[in-house]
C-alpha positions as CSV (number, residue, x, y, z in Angstrom):
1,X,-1.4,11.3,6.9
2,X,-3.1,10.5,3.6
3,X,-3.0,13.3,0.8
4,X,-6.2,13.8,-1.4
5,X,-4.9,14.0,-5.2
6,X,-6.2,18.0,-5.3
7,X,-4.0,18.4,-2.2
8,X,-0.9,17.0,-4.2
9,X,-1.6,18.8,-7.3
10,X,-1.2,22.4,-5.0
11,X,1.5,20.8,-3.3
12,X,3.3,19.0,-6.0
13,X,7.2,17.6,-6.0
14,X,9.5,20.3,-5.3
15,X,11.3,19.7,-2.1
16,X,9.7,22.6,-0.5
17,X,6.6,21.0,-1.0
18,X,7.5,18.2,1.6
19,X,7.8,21.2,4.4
20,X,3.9,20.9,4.4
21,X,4.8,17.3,5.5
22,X,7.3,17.7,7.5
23,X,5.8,18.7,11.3
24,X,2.9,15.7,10.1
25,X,5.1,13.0,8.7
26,X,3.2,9.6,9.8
27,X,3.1,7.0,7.1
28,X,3.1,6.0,3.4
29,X,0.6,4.5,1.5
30,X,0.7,3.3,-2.0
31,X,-2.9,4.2,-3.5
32,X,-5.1,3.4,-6.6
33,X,-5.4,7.0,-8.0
34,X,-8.8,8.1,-8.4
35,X,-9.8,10.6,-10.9
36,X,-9.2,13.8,-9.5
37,X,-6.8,15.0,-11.7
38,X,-6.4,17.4,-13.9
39,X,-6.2,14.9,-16.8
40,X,-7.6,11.4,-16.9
41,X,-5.2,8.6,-15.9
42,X,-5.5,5.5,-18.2
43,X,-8.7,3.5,-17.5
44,X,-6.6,0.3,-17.1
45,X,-5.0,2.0,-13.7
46,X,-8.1,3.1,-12.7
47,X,-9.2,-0.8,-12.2
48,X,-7.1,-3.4,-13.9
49,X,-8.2,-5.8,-16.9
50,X,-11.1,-8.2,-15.4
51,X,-9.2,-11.8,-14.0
52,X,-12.7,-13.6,-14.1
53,X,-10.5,-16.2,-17.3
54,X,-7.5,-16.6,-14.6
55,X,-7.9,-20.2,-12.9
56,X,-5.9,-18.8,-10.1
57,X,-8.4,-16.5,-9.3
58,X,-11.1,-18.7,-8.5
59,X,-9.1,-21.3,-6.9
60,X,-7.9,-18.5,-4.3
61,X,-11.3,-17.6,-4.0
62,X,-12.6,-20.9,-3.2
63,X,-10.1,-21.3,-0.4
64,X,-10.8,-18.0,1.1
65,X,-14.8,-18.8,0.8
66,X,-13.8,-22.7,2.8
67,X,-11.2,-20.8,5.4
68,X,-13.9,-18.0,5.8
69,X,-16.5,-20.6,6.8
70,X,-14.4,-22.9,8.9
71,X,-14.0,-19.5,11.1
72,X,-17.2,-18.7,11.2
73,X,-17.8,-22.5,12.8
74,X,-14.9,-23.0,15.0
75,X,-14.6,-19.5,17.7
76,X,-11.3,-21.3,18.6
77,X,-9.8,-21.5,15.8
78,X,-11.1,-17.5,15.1
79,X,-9.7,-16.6,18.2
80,X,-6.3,-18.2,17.4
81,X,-5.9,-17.0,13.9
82,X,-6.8,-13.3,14.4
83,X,-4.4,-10.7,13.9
84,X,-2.9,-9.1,16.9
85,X,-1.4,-5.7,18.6
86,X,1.6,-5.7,20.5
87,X,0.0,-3.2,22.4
88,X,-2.4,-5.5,25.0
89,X,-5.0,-2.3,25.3
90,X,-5.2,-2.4,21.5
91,X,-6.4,-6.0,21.3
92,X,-8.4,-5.4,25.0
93,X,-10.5,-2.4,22.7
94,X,-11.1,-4.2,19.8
95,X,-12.9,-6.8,21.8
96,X,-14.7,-4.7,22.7
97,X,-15.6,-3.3,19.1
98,X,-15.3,-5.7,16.4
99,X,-18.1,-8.1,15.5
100,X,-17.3,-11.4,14.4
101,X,-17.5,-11.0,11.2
102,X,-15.2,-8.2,11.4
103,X,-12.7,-10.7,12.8
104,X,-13.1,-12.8,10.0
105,X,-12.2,-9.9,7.7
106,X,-9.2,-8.7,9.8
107,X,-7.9,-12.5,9.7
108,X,-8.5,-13.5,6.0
109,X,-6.6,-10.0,5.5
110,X,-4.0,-11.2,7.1
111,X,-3.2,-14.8,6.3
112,X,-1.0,-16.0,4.5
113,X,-2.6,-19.1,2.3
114,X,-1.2,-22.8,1.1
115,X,-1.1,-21.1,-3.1
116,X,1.4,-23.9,-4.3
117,X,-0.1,-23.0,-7.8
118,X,1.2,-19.1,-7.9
119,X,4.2,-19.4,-8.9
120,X,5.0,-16.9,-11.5
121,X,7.0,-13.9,-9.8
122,X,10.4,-14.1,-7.7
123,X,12.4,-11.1,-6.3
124,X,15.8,-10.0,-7.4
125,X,18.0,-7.0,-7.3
126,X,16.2,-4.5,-9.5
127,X,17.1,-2.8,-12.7
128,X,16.0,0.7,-11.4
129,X,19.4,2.7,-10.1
130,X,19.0,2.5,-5.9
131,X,15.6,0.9,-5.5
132,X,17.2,-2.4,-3.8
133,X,15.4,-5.1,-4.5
134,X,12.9,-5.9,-6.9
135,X,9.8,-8.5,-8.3
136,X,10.3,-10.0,-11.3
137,X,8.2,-12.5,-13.9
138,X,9.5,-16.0,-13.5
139,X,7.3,-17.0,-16.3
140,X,5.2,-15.5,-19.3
141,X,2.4,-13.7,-17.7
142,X,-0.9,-12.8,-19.8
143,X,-2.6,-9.0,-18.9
144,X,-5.1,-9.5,-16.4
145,X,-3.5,-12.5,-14.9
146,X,-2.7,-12.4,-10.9
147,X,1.2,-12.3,-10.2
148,X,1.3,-12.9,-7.3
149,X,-0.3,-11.7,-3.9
150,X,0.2,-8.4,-1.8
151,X,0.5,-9.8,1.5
152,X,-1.2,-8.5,5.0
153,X,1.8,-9.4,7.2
154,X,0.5,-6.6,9.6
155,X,-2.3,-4.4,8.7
156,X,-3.2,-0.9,9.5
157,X,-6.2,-0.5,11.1
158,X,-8.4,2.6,12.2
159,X,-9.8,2.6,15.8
160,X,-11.7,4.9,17.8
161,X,-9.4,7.1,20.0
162,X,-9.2,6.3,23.6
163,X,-9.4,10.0,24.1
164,X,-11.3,12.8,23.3
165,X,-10.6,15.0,20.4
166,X,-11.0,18.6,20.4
167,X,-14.3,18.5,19.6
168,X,-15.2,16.2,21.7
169,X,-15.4,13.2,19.0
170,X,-13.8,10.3,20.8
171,X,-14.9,6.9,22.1
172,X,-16.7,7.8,25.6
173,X,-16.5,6.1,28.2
174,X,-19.2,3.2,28.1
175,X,-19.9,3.5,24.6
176,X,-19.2,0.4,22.8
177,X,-20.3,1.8,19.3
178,X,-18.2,2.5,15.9
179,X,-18.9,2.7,12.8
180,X,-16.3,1.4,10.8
181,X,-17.7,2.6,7.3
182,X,-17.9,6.3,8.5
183,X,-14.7,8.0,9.7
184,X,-15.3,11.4,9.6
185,X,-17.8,11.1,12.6
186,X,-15.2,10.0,15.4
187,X,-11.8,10.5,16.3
188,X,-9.4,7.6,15.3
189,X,-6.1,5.9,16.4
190,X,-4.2,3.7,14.2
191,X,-3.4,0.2,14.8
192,X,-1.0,-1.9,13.9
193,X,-2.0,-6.0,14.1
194,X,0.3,-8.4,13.1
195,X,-0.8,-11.5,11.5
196,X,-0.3,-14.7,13.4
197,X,1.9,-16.2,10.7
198,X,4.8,-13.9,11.1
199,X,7.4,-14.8,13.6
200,X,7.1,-12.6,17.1
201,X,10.6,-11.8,16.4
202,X,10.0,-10.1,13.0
203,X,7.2,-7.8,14.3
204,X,8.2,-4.5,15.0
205,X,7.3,-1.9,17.4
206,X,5.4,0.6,16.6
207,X,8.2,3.5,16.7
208,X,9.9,1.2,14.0
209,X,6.6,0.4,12.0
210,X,6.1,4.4,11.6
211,X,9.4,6.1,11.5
212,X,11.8,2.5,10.6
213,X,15.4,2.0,12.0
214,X,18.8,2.4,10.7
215,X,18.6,-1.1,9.1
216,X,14.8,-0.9,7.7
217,X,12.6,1.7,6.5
218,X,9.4,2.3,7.9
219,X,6.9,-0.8,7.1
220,X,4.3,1.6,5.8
221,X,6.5,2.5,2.7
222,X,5.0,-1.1,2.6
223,X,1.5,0.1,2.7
224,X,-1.8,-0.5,0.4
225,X,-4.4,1.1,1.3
226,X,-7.5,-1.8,1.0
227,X,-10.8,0.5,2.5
228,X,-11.2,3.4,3.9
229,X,-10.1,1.4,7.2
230,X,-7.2,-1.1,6.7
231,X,-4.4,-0.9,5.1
232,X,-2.3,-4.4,4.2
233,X,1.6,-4.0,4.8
234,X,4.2,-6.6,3.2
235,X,6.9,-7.8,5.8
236,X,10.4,-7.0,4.0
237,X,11.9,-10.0,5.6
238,X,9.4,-12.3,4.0
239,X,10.5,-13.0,0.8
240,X,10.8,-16.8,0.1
241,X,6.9,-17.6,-1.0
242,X,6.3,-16.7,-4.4
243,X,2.6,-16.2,-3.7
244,X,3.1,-13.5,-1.4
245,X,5.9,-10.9,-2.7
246,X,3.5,-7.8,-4.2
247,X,5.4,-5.7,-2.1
248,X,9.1,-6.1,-4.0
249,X,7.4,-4.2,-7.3
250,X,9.1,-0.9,-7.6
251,X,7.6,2.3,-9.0
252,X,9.4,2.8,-12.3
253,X,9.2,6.6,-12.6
254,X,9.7,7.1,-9.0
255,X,13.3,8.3,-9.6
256,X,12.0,11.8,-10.9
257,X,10.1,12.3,-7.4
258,X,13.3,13.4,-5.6
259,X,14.1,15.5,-8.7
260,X,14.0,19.3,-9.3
261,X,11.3,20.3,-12.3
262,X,14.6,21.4,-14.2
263,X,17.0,18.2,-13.4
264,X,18.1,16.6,-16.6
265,X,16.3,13.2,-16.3
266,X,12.8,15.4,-15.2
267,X,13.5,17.5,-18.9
268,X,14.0,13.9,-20.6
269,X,11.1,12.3,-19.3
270,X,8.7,15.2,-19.9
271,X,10.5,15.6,-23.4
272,X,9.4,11.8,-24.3
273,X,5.8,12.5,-23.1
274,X,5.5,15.2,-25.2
275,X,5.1,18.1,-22.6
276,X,6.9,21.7,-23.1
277,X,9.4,22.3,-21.9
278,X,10.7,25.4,-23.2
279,X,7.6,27.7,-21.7
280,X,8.3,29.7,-19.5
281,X,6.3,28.0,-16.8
282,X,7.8,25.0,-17.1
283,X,7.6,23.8,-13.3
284,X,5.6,22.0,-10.7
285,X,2.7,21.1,-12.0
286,X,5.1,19.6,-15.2
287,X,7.1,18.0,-12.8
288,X,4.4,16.0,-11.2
289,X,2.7,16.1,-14.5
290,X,6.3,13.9,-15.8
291,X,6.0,11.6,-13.5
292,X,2.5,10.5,-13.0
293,X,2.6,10.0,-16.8
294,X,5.7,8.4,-17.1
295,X,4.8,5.6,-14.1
296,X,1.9,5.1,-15.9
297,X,4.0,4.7,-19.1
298,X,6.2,1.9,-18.0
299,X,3.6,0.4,-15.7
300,X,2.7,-3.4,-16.5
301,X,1.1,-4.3,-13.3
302,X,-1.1,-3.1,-10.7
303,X,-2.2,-3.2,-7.0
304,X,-6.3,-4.2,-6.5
305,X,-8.7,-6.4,-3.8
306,X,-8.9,-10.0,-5.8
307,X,-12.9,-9.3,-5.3
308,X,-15.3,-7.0,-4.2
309,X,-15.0,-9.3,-0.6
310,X,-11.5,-7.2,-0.4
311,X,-10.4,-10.3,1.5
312,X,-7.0,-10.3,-0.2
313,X,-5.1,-7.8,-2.3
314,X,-3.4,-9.2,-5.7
315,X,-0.8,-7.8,-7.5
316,X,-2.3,-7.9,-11.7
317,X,-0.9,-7.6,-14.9
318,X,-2.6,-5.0,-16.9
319,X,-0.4,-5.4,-20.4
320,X,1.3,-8.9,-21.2
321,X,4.7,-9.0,-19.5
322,X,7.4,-11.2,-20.5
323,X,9.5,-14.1,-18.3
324,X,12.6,-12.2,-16.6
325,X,10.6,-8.6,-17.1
326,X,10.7,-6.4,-14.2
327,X,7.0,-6.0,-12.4
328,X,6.4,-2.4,-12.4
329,X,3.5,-0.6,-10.7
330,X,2.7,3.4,-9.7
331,X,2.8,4.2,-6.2
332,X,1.3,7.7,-7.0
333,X,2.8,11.0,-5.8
334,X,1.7,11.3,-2.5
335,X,4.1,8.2,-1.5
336,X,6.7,10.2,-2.9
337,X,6.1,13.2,-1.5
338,X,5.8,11.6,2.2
339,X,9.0,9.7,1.7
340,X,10.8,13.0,0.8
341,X,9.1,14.9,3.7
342,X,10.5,11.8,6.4
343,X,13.6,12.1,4.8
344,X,14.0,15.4,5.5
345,X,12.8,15.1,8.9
346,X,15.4,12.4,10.0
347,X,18.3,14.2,8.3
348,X,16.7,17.3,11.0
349,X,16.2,14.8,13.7
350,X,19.9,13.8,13.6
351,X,21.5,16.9,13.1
């Protein structure tokens, strides 16, 4: 389920906070915060720098403009390119729903293009204590430059339900309307598609997309949410192409998420940001206070569409980062409080 920022704010960091999460634990997306909160994040993470002076930019525009016209031409080559359920009554209703151009948009999402020109990020183990792996700058990078791309290996799509909700909100049968750009008027299943470039042995069911596997997490700790519809997801086995490896950046606050408002390294970060900590109500709302701030503080990159066509999602520097750097970006709280709250139901699932 996606949390509103006032919802985290109540809800906040502690471990008991995940409870709330617990008996609803679904999936993970990394968000661009909107400014609900109680302060006003940094502009810069609001929106990043403007990339219009970044040749890369408009050369992955151009291709997406050609690729996006050769579609609209050639139904065959639409039909073969689209991104796809494993589930054969998910792709039966959504040929039954989406326009063309909404195929278009699904399969632009998802592709993987020929960028033999961006080039400037690789992944490596990273510098943060248990994150795994990480992306890093294989060359000087300016702010406002693209990095490198967040790829749409399998998106995460809203469609009607194929049943009723309580209130009677589902798809009936017979009606081939849905409006994609109003959500709160029908009752929605999510969708997995999987883009034709990934290998049929690398897509996962939907059990494993959702809840993961002893050997992966979930692919929607993967997530970005794009529109109010799709969400892209990065494959984690797909890391060789420099172009597409958004996924690898790492939250650099994100160890203070797991962390009581008290813990030692919670105390040290809010100590650097200038917050008090001697008051007597030092808690929570500190807590979540510490590490918004701080993943703000060490952020030098950031997740956004490439254009307002939301065709592709980039990864972007927002300060000047340096070759061998470590690309850092905020996930926001609600990831963090969704990992905690799956944690904790898997360590209750298994015992």
């Amino acid at each position: 389920m996606m949390l509103t920022m006032l919802s985290i704010t109540q809800l906040l960091l502690l471990p008991q906070a995940a409870a709330f999460l617990i008996n609803n634990h679904h999936h993970h997306h990394l968000c661009i915060f909107h400014n609900s909160l109680p302060w006003s994040p940094p502009a810069v993470l609001t929106r990043a720098t403007s990339t219009s002076d970044d040749p890369n930019i408009h050369q992955i525009h151009q291709l997406l403009m050609d690729k996006k016209q050769q579609l609209l031409n050639d139904p065959t080559k639409l039909t073969e390119q689209s991104p796809l359920s494993i589930v054969p009554a998910d792709n039966d209703l959504r040929d039954t729903l989406l326009t063309t151009e909404q195929r278009v948009y699904e399969t632009l999402l998802s592709s993987r293009l020929d960028l033999p020109f961006l080039n400037r990020a690789m992944v490596a183990p990273s510098e943060i204590e248990g994150a795994g792996r990480g992306l890093f700058a294989a060359e000087d990078i300016k702010e406002g430059d693209v990095i490198t791309c967040y790829p749409g290996d399998a998106l995460l799509c809203e469609l009607p339900s194929t049943e009723d909700d309580a209130e009677g909100q589902g798809r009936g049968e017979g009606d081939s309307s849905f409006d994609f750009d109003d959500d709160e008027t029908e009752a929605v299943d999510e969708v997995v598609l999987w883009g034709q470039h990934v290998p049929k042995g690398d897509r996962w069911d939907d059990d494993t997309v959702f809840d993961g596997s002893d050997s992966n997490p979930p692919l929607t700790s993967y997530a970005v949410t794009t529109n109010d519809v799709y969400s892209v997801m990065g494959h984690p086995s797909l890391d060789d192409n420099p172009a597409y490896i958004g996924h690898f950046a790492n939250d650099g606050a994100g160890h203070l998420a797991y962390e009581m408002p008290d813990s030692p390294r919670n105390i040290e970060a809010s100590l650097e940001l200038g917050l008090d900590t001697e008051s007597g109500d030092f808690g929570v709302e500190d807590n979540i206070a510490a590490y918004v701030l701080k993943s703000f503080d060490v952020a030098n990159a950031m997740h956004q569409p490439l254009d307002n066509d939301e065709f592709h999602m980039v990864t972007v520097a927002i300060r000047d980062i340096k070759k061998g750097e470590e690309i850092l970006v905020t996930y926001g709280p609600d990831y963090w409080i969704s990992d905690y709250a799956g944690h904790v139901a898997d360590v209750e699932d298994d015992s």
